[in-house]
Each structure stands twice: as C-alpha cells, then as structure tokens.
C-alpha positions in Angstrom: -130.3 89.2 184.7 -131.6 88.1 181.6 -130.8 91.1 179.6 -127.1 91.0 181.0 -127.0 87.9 179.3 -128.3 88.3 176.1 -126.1 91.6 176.3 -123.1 89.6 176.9 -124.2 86.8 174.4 -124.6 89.5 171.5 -120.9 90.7 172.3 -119.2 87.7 172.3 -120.9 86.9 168.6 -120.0 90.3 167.5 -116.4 89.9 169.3 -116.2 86.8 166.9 -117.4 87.8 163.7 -114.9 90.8 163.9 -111.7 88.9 164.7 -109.7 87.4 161.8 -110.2 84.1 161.5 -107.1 82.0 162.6 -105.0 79.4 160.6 -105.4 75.7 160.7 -103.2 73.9 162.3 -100.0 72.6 159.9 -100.6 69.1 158.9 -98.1 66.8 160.2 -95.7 65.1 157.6 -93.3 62.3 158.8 -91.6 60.6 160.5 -89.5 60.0 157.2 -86.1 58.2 156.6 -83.1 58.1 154.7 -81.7 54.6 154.8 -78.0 53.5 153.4 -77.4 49.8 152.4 -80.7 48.6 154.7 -79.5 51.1 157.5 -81.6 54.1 159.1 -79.2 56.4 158.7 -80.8 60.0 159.0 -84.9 60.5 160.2 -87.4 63.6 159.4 -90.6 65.1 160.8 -92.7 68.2 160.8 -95.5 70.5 159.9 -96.8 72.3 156.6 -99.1 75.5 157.5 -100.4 78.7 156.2 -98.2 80.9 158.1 -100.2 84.1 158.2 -101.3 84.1 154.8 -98.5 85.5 154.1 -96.0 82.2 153.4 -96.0 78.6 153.3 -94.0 77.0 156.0 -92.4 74.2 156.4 -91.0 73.0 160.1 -88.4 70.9 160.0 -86.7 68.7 162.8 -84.4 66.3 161.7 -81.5 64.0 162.9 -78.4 61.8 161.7 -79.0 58.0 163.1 -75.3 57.3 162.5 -73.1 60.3 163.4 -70.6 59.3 160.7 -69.4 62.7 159.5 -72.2 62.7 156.9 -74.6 65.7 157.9 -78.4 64.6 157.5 -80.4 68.1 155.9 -84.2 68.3 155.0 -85.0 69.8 151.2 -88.5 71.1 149.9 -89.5 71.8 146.6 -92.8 74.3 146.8 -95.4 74.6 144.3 -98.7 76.4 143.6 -101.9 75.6 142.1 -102.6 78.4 139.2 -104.7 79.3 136.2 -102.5 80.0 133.2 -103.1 82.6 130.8 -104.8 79.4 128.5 -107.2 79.5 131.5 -105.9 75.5 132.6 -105.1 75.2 136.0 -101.4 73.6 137.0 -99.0 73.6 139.8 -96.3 76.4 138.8 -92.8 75.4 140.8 -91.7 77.9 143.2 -88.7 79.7 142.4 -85.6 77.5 144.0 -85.3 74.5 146.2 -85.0 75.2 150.2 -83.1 73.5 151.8 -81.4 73.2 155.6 -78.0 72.3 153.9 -76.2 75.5 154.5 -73.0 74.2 156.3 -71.6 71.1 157.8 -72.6 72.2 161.2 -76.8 72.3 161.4 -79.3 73.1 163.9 -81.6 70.8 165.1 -84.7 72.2 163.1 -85.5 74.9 160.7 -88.4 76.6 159.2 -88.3 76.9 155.3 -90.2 79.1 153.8 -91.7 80.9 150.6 -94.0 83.6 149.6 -97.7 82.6 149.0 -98.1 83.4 145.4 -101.0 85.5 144.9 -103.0 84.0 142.0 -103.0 80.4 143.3 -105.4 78.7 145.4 -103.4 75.7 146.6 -100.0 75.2 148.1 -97.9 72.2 148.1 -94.3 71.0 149.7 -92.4 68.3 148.4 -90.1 67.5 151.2 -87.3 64.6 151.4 -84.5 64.3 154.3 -81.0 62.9 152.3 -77.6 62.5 154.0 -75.0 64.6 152.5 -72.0 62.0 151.4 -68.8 64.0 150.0 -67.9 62.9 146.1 -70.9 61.0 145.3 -74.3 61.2 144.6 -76.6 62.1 148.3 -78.9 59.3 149.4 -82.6 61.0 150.1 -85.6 59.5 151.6 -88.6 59.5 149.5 -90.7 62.4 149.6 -93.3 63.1 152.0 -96.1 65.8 149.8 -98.6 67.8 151.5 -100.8 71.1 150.5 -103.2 72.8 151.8 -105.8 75.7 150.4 -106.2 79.3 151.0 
C-alpha cells in the first residue's frame, strides 16, 4: 500500500512538472462609463489576459444606457514594454487602435486583440467606452489601463 502511494505521489509530480503551466486569470477592468451632460449614457466591463502567449486580449461587453440611435463601442490602444536599441526600456505603441466600432449594428461583446511582441516583457491596454454621436466630436469615458507580464 505504501509503495502504491508513493508510486502514485511521484506521478502526479512528474504529471505536473511536465504540463505547461497555465495562464493567469485576465484581470478585471471596469465597470466604466461614458456620461453625456451628467447622464450615464453608455457602460463598459471586461478582462485583460495573456491569451496563450500568443496575444493580448481584451474582452469586452458593453452597453448603450440610452438607446438614442447613438451606438456605444469599446476602443483599446495596446502597448509593450521594450529595450531600444539605446538599451532604455519604453512602452512601444502597438500598431493601430482596436476598436468594436465596425458598424452601427454591434454585438453585445467582443474580444480585441494583438500579437504579443516578442522582445517586450510587459503588455498594457488602454481601453475607454465612447458613444458614437454623428457630426461631432464622440464623448469617451476615461480610460481604464491594465498590463500584465510574460
């Protein structure tokens, strides 16, 4: 009995030092708000997470408070903590802007995405929810900023 034991004890810690280690959890952002003359008028929430090693990922479920025509959208700037070729270290911005504002008609929530970039260390997501007014300038909520290492 004992040796059964201490059999299945040594494959269970050599079961676990074999198996990739899994992600963190994302770390929650939220709940953030775009307000319009005092008025809640769109709200944001979510996740940002190592998604496989392979991306950065934001989730993103959102809402419009007022259902005025105005579509509510989410928007996140990514960047990366690097080493330059001066050897300083400084967060590079990600290519483009993602955003969930692809049509008047949205989904409830969205993943945005981009590429880990291979010489950093840290991510980070600068993400805002704005209500998307026709002619003028779009009201945004201020930004909720998270990163995480890898």
């Amino acid at each position: 009995m004992a040796t059964t034991v201490a059999a299945t004890a040594a494959a269970l810690v050599t079961a676990s030092l074999a198996a990739p280690a899994a992600n963190a959890a994302g770390q929650h952002w939220g709940t953030i708000y775009v307000v319009d003359r005092g008025d809640k008028v769109g709200a944001a929430y979510g996740d940002f997470a190592n998604n496989g090693g392979v991306y950065a990922t934001v989730g993103a479920n959102w809402v419009d408070m007022r259902n005025d025509g105005n579509p509510i959208y989410v928007e996140v700037w990514f960047s990366f903590w690097e080493e330059d070729t001066d050897g300083k270290w400084r967060w590079v911005n990600d290519k483009a802007v993602q955003s969930t504002r692809s049509s008047r008609f949205k989904p409830v929530g969205a993943p945005l995405s981009t590429r880990l970039h291979s010489a950093a260390t840290q991510a980070r997501a600068e993400i805002k929810v704005c209500e998307d007014i026709n002619l003028t300038t779009d009201i945004c909520s201020a930004h909720a900023i998270l990163s995480f290492s890898y």
